[in-house]
C-alpha positions as CSV (number, residue, x, y, z in Angstrom):
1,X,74.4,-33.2,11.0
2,X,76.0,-36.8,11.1
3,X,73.7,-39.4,10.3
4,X,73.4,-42.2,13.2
5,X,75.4,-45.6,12.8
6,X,73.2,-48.6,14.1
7,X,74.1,-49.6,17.2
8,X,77.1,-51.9,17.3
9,X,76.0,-53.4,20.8
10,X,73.7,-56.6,20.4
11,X,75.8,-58.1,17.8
12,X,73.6,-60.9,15.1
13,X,71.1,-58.4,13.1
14,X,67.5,-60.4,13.0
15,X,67.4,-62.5,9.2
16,X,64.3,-60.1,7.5
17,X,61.1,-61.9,8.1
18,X,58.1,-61.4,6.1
19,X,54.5,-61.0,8.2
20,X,52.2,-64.1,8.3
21,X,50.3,-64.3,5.0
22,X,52.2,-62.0,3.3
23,X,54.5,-65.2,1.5
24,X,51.0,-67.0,1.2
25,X,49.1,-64.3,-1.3
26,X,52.6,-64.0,-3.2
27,X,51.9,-67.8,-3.8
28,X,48.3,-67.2,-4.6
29,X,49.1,-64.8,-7.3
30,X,51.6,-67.4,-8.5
31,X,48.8,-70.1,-8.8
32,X,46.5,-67.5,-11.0
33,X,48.8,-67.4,-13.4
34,X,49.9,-70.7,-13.7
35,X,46.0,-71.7,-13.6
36,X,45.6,-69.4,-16.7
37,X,48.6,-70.9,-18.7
38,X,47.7,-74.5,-18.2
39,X,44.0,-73.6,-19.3
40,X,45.6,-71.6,-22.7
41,X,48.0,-74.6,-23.1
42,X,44.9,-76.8,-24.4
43,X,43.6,-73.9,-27.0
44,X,47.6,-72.9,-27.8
45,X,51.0,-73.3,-27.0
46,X,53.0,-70.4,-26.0
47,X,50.9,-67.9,-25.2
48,X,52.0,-64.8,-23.0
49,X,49.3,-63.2,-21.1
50,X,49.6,-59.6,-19.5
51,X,49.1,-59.0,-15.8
52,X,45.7,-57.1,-16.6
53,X,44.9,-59.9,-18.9
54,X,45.1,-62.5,-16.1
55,X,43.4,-60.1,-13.7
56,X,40.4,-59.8,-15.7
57,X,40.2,-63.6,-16.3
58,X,40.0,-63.3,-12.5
59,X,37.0,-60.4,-12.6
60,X,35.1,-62.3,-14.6
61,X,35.8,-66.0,-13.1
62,X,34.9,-64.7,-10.1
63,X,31.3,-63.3,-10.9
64,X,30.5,-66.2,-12.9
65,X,31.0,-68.3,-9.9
66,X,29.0,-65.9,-7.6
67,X,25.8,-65.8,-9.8
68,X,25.9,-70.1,-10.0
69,X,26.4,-70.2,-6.3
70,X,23.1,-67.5,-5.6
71,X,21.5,-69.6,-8.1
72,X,22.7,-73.0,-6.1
73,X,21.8,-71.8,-3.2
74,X,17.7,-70.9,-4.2
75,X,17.5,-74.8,-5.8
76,X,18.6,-75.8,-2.3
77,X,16.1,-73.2,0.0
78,X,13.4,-74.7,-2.7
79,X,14.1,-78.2,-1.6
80,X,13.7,-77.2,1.6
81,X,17.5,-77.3,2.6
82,X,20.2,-75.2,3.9
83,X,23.3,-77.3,2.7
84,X,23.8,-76.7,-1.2
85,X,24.4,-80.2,-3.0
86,X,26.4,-81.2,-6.3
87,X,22.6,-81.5,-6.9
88,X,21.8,-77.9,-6.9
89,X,24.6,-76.9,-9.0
90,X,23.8,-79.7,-11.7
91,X,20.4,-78.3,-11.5
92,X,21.2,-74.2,-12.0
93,X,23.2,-75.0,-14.8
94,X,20.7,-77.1,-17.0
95,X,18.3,-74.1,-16.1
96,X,20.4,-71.5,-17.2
97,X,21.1,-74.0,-19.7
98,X,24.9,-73.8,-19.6
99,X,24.6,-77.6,-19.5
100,X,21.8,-80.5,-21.4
């Protein structure tokens, strides 16, 4: 069977056009990494990190951040306050004593 030309009639094809967001994450991903070199830069100059490497960083950046903002969040509900304040976070991180 012959395959089917596109239709000739209509003329201009649309320019390809990527869905809202899509170009955003791609720039997200971009930022990780560049983050992670510029952080390595201090401890070492050319460093190559794999993609799994970078991910992980994320894994773990990310939880680390969670568990200061529960803990943020309970110095704030004891102060008797909703709204979390550079306060709080000062506060969580002598306790845990990340910080004198």
């Amino acid at each position: 069977a012959a395959r089917k030309s596109a239709p000739t009639t209509g003329g201009v094809k649309k320019p390809h056009r990527y869905r809202p967001g899509t170009v955003a994450l791609r720039f997200v991903a971009h930022l990780k990494f560049r983050l992670v070199r510029e952080i390595a830069q201090d401890f070492k100059t050319d460093l190559r990190f794999q993609s799994h490497a970078v991910l992980a960083l994320q894994e773990a950046a990310e939880a680390y951040l969670v568990g200061l903002f529960e803990d943020t969040n309970l110095c704030a509900i004891h102060a008797k306050r909703v709204t979390i304040m550079p306060k709080d976070i000062q506060l969580a991180r002598r306790i845990r004593g990340e910080r004198a």
